[in-house]
C-alpha positions as CSV (number, residue, x, y, z in Angstrom):
1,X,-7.5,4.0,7.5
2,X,-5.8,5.2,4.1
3,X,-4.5,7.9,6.2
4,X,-3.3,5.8,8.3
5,X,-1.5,3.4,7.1
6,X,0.9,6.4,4.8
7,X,1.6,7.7,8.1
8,X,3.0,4.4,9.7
9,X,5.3,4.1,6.9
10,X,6.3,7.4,6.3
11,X,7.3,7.4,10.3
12,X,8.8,3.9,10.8
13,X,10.2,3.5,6.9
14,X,13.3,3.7,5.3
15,X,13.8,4.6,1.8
16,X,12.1,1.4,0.2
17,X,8.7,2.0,2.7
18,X,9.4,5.5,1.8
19,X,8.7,4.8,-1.9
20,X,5.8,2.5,-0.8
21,X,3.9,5.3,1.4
22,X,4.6,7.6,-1.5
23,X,3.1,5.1,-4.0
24,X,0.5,4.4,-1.5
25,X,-0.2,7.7,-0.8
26,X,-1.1,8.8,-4.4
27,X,-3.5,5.3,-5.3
28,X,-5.0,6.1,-1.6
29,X,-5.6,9.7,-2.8
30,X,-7.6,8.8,-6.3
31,X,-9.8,6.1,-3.8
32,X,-10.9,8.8,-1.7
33,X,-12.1,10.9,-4.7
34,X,-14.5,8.1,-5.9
35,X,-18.0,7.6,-4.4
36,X,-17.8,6.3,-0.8
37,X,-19.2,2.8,-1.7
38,X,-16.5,2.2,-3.8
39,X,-13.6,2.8,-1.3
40,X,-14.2,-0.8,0.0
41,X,-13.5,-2.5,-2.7
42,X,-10.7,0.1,-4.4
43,X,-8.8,-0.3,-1.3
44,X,-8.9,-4.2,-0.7
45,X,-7.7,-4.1,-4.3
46,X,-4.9,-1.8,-3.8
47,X,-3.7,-3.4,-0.7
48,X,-4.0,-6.7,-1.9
49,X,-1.8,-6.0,-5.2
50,X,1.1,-4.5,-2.2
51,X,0.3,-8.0,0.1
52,X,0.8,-10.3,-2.9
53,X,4.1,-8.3,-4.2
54,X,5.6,-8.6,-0.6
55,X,5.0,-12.0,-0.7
56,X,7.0,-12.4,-4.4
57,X,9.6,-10.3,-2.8
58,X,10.4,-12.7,0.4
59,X,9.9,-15.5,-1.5
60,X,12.8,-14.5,-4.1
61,X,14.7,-13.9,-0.8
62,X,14.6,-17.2,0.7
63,X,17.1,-19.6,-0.9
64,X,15.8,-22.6,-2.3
């Protein structure tokens, strides 16, 4: 799944989801060094930080 989701972005991203796969790619790289019942949690967390920030970002967008 890590894998993944890098690859998606790297193949359908422009230069912002090109920044976000490569930021992606190095927090998914120090999960998969830790001991496999921690990548559960470490990569709710991670992807949970990216949902919540995508969220801020649309909701500056939208005009009030």
């Amino acid at each position: 799944m890590l894998g993944y989701i890098v690859n998606r972005l790297k193949k359908y991203g422009d230069a912002v989801l090109g920044r976000l796969a490569q930021w992606l790619e190095n927090q998914f790289h120090r999960i998969s060094l830790l001991p496999r019942y921690l990548v559960p949690s470490y990569f709710d967390a991670t992807l949970d930080v990216v949902y919540k920030k995508c969220l801020d970002r649309c909701y500056c967008q939208m005009s009030p």
